[in-house]
C-alpha positions as CSV (number, residue, x, y, z in Angstrom):
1,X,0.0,0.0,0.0
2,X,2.9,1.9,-0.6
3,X,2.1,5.5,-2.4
4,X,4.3,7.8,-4.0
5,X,6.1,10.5,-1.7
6,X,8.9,11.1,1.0
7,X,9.2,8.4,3.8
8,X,10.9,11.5,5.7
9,X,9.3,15.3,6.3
10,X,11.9,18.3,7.0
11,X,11.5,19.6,10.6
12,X,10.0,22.5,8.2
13,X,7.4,19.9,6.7
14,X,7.0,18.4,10.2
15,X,5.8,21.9,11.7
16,X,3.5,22.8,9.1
17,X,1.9,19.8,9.2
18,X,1.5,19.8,12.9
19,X,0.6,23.6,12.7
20,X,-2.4,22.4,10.3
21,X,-3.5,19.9,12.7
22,X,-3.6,21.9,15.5
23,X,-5.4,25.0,14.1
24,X,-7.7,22.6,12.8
25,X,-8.0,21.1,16.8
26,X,-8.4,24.7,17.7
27,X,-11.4,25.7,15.9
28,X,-13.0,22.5,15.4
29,X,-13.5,22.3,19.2
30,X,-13.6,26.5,19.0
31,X,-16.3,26.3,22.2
32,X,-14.4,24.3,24.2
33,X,-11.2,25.6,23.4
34,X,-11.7,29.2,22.7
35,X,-14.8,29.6,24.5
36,X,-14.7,28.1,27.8
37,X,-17.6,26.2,27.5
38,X,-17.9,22.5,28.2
39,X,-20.3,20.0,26.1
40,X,-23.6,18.9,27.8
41,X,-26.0,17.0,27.7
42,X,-27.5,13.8,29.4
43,X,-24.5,11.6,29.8
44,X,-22.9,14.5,30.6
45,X,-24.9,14.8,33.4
46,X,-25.6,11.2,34.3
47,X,-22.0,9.8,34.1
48,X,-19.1,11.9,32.4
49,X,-19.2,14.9,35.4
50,X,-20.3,12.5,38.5
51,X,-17.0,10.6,37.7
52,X,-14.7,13.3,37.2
53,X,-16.1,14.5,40.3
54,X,-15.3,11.2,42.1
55,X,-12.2,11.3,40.4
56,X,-11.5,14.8,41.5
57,X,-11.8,13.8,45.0
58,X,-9.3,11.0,44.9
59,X,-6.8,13.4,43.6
60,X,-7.3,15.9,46.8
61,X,-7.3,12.5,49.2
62,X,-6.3,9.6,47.2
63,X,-6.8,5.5,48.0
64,X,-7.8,3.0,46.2
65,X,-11.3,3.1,44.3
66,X,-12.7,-0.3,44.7
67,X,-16.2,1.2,46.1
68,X,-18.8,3.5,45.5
69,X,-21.5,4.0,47.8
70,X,-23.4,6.7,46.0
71,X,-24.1,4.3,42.6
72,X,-26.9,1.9,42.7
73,X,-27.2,1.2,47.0
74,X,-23.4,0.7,46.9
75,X,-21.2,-0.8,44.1
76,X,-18.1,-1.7,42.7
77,X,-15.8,1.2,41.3
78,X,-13.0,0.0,40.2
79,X,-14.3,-2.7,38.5
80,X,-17.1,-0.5,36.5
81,X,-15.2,0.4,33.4
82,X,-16.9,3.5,32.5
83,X,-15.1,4.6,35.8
84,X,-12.0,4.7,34.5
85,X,-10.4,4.7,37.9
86,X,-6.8,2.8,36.7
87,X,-6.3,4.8,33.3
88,X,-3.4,6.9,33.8
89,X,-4.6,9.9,32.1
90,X,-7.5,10.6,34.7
91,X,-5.3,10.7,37.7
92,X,-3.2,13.7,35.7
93,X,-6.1,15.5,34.8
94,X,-8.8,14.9,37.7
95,X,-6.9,17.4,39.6
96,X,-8.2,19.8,37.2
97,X,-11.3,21.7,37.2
98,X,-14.0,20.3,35.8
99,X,-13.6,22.6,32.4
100,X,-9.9,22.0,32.8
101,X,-10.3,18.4,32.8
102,X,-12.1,18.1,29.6
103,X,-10.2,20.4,27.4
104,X,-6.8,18.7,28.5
105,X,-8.8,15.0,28.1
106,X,-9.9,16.0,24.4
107,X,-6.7,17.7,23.3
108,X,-4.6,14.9,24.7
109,X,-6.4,12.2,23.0
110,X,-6.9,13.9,19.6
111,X,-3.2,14.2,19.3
112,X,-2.7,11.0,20.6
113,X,-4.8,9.3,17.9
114,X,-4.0,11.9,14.8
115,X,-0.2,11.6,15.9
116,X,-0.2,8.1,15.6
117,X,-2.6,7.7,12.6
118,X,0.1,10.3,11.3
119,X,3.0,8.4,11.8
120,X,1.5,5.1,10.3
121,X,0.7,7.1,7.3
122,X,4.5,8.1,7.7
123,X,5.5,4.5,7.6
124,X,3.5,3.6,4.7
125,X,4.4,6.1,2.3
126,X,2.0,8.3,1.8
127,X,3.6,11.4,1.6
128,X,2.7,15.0,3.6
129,X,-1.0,14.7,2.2
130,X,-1.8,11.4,3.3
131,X,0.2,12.0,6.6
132,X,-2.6,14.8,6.8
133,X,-5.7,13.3,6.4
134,X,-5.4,10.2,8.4
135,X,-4.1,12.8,11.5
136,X,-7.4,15.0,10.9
137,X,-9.8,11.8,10.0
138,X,-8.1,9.9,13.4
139,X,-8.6,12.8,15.6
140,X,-11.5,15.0,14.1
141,X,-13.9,12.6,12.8
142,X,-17.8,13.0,12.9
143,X,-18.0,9.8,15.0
144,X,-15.2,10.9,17.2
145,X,-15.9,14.1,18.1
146,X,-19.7,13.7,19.7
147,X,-18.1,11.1,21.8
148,X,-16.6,13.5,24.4
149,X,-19.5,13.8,26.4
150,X,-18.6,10.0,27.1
151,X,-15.0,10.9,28.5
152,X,-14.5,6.5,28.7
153,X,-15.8,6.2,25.3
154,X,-13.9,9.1,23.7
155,X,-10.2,8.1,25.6
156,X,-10.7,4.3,24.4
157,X,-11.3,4.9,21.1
158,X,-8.1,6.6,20.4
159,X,-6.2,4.0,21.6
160,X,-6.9,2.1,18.1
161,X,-4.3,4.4,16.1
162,X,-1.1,3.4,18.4
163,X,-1.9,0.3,18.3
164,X,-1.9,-0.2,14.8
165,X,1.5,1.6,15.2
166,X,2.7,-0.6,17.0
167,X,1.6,-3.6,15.5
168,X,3.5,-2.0,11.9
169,X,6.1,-1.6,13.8
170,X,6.6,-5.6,15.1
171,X,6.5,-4.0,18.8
172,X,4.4,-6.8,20.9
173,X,5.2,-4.9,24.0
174,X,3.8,-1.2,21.9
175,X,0.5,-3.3,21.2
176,X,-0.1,-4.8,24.8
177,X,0.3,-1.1,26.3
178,X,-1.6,0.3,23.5
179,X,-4.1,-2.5,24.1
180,X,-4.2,-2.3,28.0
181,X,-4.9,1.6,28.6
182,X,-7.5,1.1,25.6
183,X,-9.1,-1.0,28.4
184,X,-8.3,1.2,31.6
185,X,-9.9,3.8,29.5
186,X,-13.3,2.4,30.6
187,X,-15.3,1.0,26.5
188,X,-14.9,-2.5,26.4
189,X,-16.7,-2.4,23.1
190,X,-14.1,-0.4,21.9
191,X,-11.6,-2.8,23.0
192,X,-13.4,-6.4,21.2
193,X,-13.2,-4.2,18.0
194,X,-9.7,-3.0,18.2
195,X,-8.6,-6.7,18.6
196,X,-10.7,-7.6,15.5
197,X,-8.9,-4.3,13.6
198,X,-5.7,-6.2,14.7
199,X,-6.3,-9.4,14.0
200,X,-7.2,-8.5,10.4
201,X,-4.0,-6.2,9.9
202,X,-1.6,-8.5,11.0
203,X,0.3,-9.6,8.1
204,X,2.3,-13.1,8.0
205,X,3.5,-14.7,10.7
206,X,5.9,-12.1,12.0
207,X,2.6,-9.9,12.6
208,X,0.3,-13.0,14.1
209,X,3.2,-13.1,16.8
210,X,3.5,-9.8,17.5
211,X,-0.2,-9.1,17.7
212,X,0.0,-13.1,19.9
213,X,2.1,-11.6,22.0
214,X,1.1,-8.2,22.2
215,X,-2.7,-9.5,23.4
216,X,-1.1,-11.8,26.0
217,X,0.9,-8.9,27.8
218,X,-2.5,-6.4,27.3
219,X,-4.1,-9.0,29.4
220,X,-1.8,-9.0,31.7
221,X,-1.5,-5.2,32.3
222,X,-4.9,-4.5,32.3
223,X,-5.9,-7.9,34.7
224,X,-5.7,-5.0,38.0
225,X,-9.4,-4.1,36.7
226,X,-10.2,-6.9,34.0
227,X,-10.8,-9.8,36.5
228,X,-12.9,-7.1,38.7
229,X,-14.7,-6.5,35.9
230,X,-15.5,-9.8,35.3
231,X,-17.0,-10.4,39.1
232,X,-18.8,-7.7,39.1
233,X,-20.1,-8.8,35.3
234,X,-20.8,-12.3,37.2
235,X,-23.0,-10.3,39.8
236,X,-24.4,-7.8,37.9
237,X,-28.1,-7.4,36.5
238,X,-26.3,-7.3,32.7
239,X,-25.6,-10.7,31.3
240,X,-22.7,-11.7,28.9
241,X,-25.5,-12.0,26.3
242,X,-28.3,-9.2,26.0
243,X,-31.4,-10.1,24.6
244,X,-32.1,-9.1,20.9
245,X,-34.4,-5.8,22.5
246,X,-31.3,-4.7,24.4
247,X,-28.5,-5.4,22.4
248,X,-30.0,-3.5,19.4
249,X,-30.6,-0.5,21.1
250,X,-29.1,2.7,18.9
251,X,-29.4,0.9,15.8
252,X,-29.3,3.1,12.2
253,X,-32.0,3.0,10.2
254,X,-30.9,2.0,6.5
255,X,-32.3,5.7,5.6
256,X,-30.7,7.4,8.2
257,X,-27.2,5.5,7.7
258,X,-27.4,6.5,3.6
259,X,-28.0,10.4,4.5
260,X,-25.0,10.5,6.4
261,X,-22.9,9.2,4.2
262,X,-24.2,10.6,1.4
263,X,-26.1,13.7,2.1
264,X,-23.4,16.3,2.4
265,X,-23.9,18.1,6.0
266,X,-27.4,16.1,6.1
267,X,-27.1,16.9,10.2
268,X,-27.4,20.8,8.9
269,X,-30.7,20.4,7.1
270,X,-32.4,18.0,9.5
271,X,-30.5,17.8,12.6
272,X,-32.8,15.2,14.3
273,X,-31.6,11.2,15.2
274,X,-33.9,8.1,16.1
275,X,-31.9,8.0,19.2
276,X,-28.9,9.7,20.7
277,X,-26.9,11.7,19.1
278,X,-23.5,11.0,20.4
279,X,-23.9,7.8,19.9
280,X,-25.4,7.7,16.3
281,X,-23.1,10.5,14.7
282,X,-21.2,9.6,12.3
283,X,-19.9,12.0,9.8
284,X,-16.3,11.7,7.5
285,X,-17.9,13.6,5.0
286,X,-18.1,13.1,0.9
287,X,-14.5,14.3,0.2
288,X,-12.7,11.6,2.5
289,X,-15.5,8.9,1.2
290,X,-14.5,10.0,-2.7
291,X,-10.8,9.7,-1.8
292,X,-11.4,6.3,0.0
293,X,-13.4,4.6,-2.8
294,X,-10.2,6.0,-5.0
295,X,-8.0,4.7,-2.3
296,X,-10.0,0.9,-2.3
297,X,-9.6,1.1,-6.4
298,X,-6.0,2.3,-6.5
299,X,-4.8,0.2,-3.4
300,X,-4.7,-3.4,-4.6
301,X,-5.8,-6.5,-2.9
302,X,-5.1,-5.2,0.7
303,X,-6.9,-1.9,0.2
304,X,-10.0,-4.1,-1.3
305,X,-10.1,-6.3,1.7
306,X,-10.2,-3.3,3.9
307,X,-12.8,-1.5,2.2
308,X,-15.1,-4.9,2.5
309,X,-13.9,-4.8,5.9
310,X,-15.7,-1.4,6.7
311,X,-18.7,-2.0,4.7
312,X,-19.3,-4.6,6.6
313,X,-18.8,-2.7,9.5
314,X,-21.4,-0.5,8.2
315,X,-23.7,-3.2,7.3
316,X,-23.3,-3.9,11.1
317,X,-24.0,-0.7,12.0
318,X,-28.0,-1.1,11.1
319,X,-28.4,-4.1,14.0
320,X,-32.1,-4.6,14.5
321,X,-32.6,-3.5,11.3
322,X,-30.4,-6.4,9.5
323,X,-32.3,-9.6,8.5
324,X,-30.8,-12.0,11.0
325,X,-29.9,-9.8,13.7
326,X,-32.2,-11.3,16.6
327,X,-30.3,-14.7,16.0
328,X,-26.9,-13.6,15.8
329,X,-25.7,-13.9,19.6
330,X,-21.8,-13.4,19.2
331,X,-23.5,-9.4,17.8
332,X,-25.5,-9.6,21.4
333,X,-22.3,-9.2,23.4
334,X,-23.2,-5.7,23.7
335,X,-25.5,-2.5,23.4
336,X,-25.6,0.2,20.2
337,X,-24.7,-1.4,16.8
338,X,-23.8,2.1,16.1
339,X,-20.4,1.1,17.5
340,X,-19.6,-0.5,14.4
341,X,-18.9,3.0,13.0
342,X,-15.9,3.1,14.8
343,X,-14.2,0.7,12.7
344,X,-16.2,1.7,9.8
345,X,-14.5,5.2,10.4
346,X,-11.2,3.7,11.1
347,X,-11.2,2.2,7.5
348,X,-12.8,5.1,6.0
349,X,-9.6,7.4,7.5
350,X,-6.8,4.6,6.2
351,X,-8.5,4.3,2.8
352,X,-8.4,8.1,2.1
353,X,-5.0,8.6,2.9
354,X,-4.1,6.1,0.6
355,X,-6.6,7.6,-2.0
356,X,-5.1,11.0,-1.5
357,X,-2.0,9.8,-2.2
358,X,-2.2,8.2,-5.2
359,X,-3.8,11.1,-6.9
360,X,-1.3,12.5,-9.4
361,X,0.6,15.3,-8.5
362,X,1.2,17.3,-5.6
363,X,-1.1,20.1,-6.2
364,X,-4.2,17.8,-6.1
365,X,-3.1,15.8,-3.3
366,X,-2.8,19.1,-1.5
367,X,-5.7,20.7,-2.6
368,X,-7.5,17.2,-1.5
369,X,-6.2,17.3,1.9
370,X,-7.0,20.8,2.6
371,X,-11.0,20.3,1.3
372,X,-11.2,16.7,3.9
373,X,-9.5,19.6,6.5
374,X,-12.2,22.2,5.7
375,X,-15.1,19.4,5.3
376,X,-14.5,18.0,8.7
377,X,-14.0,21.8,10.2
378,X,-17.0,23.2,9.5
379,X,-19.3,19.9,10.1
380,X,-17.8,17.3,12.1
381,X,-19.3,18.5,15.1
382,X,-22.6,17.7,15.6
383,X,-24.7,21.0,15.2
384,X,-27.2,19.8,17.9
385,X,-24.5,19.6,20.3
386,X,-25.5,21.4,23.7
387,X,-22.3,23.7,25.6
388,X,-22.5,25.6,28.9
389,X,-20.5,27.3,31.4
390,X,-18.7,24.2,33.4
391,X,-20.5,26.3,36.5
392,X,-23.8,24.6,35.6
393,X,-23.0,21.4,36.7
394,X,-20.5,22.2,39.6
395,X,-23.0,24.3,41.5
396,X,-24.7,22.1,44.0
397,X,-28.4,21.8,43.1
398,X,-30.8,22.7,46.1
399,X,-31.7,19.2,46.5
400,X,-29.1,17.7,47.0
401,X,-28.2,18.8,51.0
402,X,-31.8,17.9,51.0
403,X,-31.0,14.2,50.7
404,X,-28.2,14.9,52.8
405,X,-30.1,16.3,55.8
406,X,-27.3,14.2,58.5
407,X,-24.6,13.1,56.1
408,X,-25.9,10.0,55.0
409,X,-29.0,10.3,52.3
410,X,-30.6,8.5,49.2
411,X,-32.9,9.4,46.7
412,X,-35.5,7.7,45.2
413,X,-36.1,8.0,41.5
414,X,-39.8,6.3,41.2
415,X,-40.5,4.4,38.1
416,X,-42.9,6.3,36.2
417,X,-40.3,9.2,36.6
418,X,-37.6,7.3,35.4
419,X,-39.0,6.1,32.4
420,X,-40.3,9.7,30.9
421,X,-36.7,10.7,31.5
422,X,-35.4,7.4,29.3
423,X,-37.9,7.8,26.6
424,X,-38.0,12.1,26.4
425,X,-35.5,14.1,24.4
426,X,-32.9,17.3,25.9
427,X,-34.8,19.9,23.7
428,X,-33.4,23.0,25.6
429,X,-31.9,24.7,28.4
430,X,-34.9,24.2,30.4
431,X,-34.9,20.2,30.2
432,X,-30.9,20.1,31.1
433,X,-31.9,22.8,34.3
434,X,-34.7,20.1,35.3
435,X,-32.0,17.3,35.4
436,X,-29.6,19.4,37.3
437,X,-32.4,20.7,39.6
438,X,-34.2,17.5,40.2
439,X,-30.9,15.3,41.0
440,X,-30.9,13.0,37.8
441,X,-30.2,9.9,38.2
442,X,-26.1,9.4,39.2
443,X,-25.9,13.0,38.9
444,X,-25.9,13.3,42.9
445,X,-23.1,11.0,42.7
446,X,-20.9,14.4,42.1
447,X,-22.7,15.9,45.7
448,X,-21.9,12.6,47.6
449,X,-26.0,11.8,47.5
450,X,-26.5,8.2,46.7
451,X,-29.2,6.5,44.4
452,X,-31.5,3.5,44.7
453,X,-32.5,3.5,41.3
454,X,-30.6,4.9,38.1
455,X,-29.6,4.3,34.7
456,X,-26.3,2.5,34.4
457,X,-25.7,0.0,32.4
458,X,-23.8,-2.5,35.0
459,X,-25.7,-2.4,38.4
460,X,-25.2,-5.1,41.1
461,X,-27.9,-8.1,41.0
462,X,-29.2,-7.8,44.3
463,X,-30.0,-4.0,43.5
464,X,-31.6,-4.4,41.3
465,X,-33.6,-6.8,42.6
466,X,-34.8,-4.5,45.9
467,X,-35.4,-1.8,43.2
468,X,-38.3,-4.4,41.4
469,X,-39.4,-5.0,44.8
470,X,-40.0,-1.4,45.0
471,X,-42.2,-1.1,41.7
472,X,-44.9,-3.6,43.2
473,X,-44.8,-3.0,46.8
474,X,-48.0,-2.2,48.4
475,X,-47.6,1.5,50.4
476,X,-46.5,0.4,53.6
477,X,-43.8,-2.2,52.3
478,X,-42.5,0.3,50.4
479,X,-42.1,2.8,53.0
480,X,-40.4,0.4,55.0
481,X,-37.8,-0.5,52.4
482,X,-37.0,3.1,51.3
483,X,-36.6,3.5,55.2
484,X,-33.6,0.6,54.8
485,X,-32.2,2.3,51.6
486,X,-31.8,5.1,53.8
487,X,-33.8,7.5,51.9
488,X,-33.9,11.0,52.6
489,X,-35.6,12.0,49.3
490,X,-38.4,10.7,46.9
491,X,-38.9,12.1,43.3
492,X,-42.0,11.3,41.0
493,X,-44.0,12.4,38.4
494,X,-47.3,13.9,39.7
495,X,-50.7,12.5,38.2
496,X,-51.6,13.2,34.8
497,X,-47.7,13.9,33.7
498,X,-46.1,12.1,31.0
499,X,-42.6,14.3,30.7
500,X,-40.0,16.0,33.2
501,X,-40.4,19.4,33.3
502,X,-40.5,22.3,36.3
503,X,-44.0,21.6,37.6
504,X,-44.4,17.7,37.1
505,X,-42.4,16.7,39.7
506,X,-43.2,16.5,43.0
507,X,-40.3,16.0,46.0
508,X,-41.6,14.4,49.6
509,X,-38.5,14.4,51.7
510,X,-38.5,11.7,54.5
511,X,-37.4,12.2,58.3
512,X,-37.9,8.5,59.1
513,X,-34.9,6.8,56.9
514,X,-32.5,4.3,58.3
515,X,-28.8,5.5,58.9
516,X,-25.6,4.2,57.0
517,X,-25.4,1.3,59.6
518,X,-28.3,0.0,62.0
519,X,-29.4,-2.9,64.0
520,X,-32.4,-5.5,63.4
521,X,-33.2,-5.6,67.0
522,X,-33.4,-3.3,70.3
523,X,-29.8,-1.3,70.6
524,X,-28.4,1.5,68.9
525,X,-25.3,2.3,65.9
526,X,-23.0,5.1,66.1
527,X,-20.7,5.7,63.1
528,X,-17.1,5.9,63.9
529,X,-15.6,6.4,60.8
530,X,-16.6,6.4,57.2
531,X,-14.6,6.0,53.9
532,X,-15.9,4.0,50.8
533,X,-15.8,0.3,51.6
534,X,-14.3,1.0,55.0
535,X,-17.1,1.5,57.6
536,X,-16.4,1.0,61.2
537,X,-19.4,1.5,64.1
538,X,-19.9,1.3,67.8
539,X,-22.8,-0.8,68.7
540,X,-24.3,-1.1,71.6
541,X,-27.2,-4.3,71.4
542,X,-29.2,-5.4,74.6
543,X,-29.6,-9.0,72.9
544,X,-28.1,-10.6,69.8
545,X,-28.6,-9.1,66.7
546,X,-27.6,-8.1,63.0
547,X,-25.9,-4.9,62.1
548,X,-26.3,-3.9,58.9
549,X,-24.7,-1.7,56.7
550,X,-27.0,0.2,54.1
551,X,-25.0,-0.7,51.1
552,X,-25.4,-3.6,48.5
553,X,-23.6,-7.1,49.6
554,X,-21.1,-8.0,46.9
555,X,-18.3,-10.5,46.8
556,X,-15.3,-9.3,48.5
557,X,-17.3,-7.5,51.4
558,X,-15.9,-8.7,55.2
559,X,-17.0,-8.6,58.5
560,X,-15.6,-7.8,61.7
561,X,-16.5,-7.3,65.4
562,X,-14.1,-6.2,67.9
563,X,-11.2,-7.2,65.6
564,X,-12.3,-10.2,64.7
565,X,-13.5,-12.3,61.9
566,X,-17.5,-12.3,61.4
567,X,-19.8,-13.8,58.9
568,X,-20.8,-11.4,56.6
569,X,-24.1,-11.4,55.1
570,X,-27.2,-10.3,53.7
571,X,-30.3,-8.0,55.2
572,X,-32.9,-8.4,53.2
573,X,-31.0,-10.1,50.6
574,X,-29.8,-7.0,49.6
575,X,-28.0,-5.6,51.9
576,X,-24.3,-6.5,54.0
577,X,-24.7,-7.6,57.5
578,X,-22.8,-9.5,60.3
579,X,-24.3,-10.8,63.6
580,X,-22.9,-9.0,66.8
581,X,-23.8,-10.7,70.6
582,X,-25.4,-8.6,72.8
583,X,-23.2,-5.8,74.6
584,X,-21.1,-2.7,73.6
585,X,-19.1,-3.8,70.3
586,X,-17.2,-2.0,67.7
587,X,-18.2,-3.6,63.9
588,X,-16.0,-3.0,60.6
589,X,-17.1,-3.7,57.5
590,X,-14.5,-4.2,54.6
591,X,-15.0,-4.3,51.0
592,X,-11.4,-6.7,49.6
593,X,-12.6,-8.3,46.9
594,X,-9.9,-11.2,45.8
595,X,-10.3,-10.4,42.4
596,X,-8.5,-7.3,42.5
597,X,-5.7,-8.9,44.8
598,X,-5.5,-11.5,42.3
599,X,-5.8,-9.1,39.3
600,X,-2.9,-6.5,40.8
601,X,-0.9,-9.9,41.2
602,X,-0.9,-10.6,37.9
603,X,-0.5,-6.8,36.6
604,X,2.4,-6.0,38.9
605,X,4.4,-9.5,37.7
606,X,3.8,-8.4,33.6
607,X,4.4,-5.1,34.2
608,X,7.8,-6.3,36.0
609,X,8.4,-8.6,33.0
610,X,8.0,-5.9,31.0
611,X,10.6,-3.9,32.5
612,X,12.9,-7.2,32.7
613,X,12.7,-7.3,29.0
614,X,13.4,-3.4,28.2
615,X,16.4,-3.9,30.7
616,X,17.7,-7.3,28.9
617,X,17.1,-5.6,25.2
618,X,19.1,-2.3,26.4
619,X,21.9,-4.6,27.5
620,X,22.1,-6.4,24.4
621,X,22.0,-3.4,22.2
622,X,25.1,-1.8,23.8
């Protein structure tokens, strides 16, 4: 796939090219970058800013993230990928302010993906104009670029580009650590696709052993959270397999999928998606798609195979809507067919840097380049996209000290409330103001106020659980079991509403709510000391009884009274307990699960192997 061209630029060459690139960046992400202003809009809201703001607070008092007590009655942290709680790049920018955080997350990612895209292109051949578009169609796709208001999805997928690299370049180490923080980032989607990329690029056996290799050490590296994730996975009220309903949930209609590939700037004349937006976007525009079917005609057998490659990908792309969908498990493994795009996008941005260069002369392949820079400037940004000031979602809603009348507080999302919020649309300021105002679901998270119901896609078993028991309680067992949630605050629809806006909601706050830990019998609880998956009480019981701790029993939780060893169990079959004889007592609960000890074992020995090897490879070398 070799083009035409200089293998080597001129550090002149090298600085106009990244001076293109970067003014591109600049006013391609001109609110976020020039303006101050911060994307929004529901994920936003419901997971992107409650984990920086978890995030945020481990970087003023850090420890290790295996709990969170405000998501879903209590669950795991670390071992929630969307937390990204291990990648490397949140711990240097969580310290940030919120606005802070996501401008440096964006830039550093875009470069990261255009620089390596970039320097394949380098490798290949393709001279200064193909160099240029893969960087820009990398780093400033249409797919790419509504992704930042998921900060997990965004980081992961611009882990494909250096991985590629180093797969081209024979480095199996290059591709495990590419591979590995591709998984920290927190889109394990992302990361079953990236493999497949691999797989398919690898060329002989030379490149099935490095990319053998390569997956062995990215297991490795990333077991810290992988094997967490998997026990949680195990427990959770997700299954390996979805259902047909779930798994082809933001699928493309065939008509929608044609306009945006070929309806120039379609998103400018009718702006409006069967679903959400940042996850159905997907714009490279007509230029890069002419100089990719030129680049698939021009490229040989390799460029042919790739362009089936993201057709396919495409085809993919339609889930519910492709004849055989509902029977295809292996496609059930997870949510939004729309995914496919980012490989279809991936081949798209190699193919058109081939295509651009093998156009004949440098003037064209220039003047190309330049109209894919211009194409994606002007409309790879989603025009429905929402911004704000960052102080919108920093300032502490009303609410929320509400559900924290003592400290400890839960709200209650009811049912009918949270399903006009799932099936509504963000239409304006006012419906973003409602979700800040009215706690959305997770969004408390970011004010230390817990949930008992919310939105996420991995939520413990036994939560979810209580939370059906909830839907068909009669009155008083329902009050009763919000009491044992702990909840301070309850949020529904009032009659005759069918959508969340300021006057259908109605907020009862509750005086009579359990604290963090409690007793099943005559005694009393005081808290001694609280930290996520560290809670230690004084209990005084006049006969023997169960303390309880308010928060959702999961493997790895432990039980102790007066130093030592207890039974842990379950209250309610929901929450963790421990049985404490009668008398004045001090109980701990611990959350250590073993896969995480186990997982850190096995990180810790590959990451020292790794560093083994560098040192032996430097020794031989001199």
């Amino acid at each position: 796939m070799a083009a035409g061209g200089s293998r080597h630029l001129d550090p002149r060459q090298a600085m106009g090219v990244g001076a293109s690139v970067l003014a591109v960046l600049c006013l391609a992400w001109r609110p976020l970058l020039l303006g101050g202003q911060v994307p929004l809009d529901g994920n936003v809201i419901a997971v992107g800013f409650p984990n920086w703001a978890l995030a945020h607070a481990l970087s003023a008092a850090p420890r290790l993230p295996l709990w969170n007590p405000w998501r879903s009655l209590g669950a795991p942290h670390l071992a929630d990928p969307i937390s990204s709680a291990l990648y490397p790049p949140q711990w240097l920018f969580a310290a940030a302010d919120y606005g802070g955080y996501i401008r440096l997350w964006v830039v550093f990612h875009t470069l990261l993906s255009a620089g390596a895209a970039a320097a394949l292109a380098r490798r290949k051949g393709l001279g200064r104009a193909g160099l240029v578009v893969a960087a820009a169609l990398a780093g400033l796709s249409g797919f790419l670029m509504p992704r930042a208001v998921f900060p997990h999805q965004f980081a992961s997928a611009c882990w494909l580009a250096p991985a590629l690299l180093a797969l081209d370049a024979g480095s199996a180490w290059g591709v495990g650590a590419c591979l590995a923080l591709q998984w920290l980032a927190g889109y394990p989607p992302f990361s079953l696709m990236s493999a497949a990329a691999l797989a398919v690029c690898a060329r002989g056996r030379a490149g099935g052993l490095t990319l053998t290799r390569g997956a062995a050490a990215a297991a490795g590296l990333a077991a810290i959270q992988a094997l967490p994730f998997l026990e949680f996975l195990a427990h959770s009220s997700r299954g390996f397999l979805l259902g047909a309903g779930s798994a082809g949930e933001y699928s493309l209609p065939p008509a929608q999928l044609a306009k945006a590939l070929f309806l120039p700037q379609w998103r400018h004349i009718a702006p409006a998606l069967d679903g959400d937006p940042s996850i159905l976007s997907f714009y490279v525009g007509l230029p890069a798609l002419a100089l990719a079917a030129w680049g698939a005609f021009r490229g040989g057998r390799t460029a042919r195979r790739l362009a089936a490659a993201g057709a396919a990908c495409l085809a993919l792309s339609l889930g519910r809507f492709l004849p055989g969908f509902s029977a295809a498990a292996p496609l059930h493994v997870f949510r939004y067919p729309a995914n496919w795009l980012f490989l279809a996008t991936a081949a798209a941005a190699a193919l058109a840097a081939l295509g651009v260069a093998r156009l004949p002369g440098p003037r064209l392949r220039a003047a190309a380049a330049g109209l894919v820079l211009a194409d994606l400037l002007a409309f790879a940004q989603a025009p429905s996209a929402a911004w704000a000031d960052p102080a919108f979602l920093t300032k502490p809603p009303p609410l929320a000290a509400l559900a924290r009348a003592d400290g400890f507080g839960r709200v209650y999302h009811s049912e009918p409330l949270l399903r006009a919020w799932a099936g509504g649309t963000l239409e304006d300021r006012s419906d973003y103001a409602a979700m800040w105002g009215l706690l959305a679901p997770s969004y408390g998270m970011a004010f230390e106020v817990g949930d008992v119901a919310d939105f996420q896609t991995m939520r413990p078993a036994r939560a979810e659980a209580f939370r059906a028991r909830l839907a068909v309680a009669p009155a008083a067992e329902r009050e009763r079991l919000l009491d044992l949630a702990g909840t301070r605050l309850e949020l529904d629809l009032r009659p005759g509403a069918s959508r969340v806006e300021a006057g259908t909601v109605r907020a009862l706050s509750r005086a009579s709510a359990a604290g963090r830990v409690f007793l099943t019998g005559e005694g009393a609880a005081r808290l001694v000391s609280y930290a996520p998956g560290t809670v230690a009480a004084e209990v005084l019981a006049r006969a023997p009884v169960e303390a309880v701790l308010a928060e959702t029993a999961a493997p790895g939780w432990e039980a102790l009274v007066d130093g030592w060893r207890a039974p842990a169990g379950t209250y309610e079959d929901v929450f963790v307990s421990a049985p404490v004889p009668a008398g004045l007592h001090r109980v701990e609960f611990r959350y250590r699960p073993g896969a995480f000890a186990a997982g850190a074992a096995i990180s810790l020995t590959t990451l020292a192997w790794a560093v083994w090897s560098a040192l032996r490879r430097r020794r031989r070398a001199r």
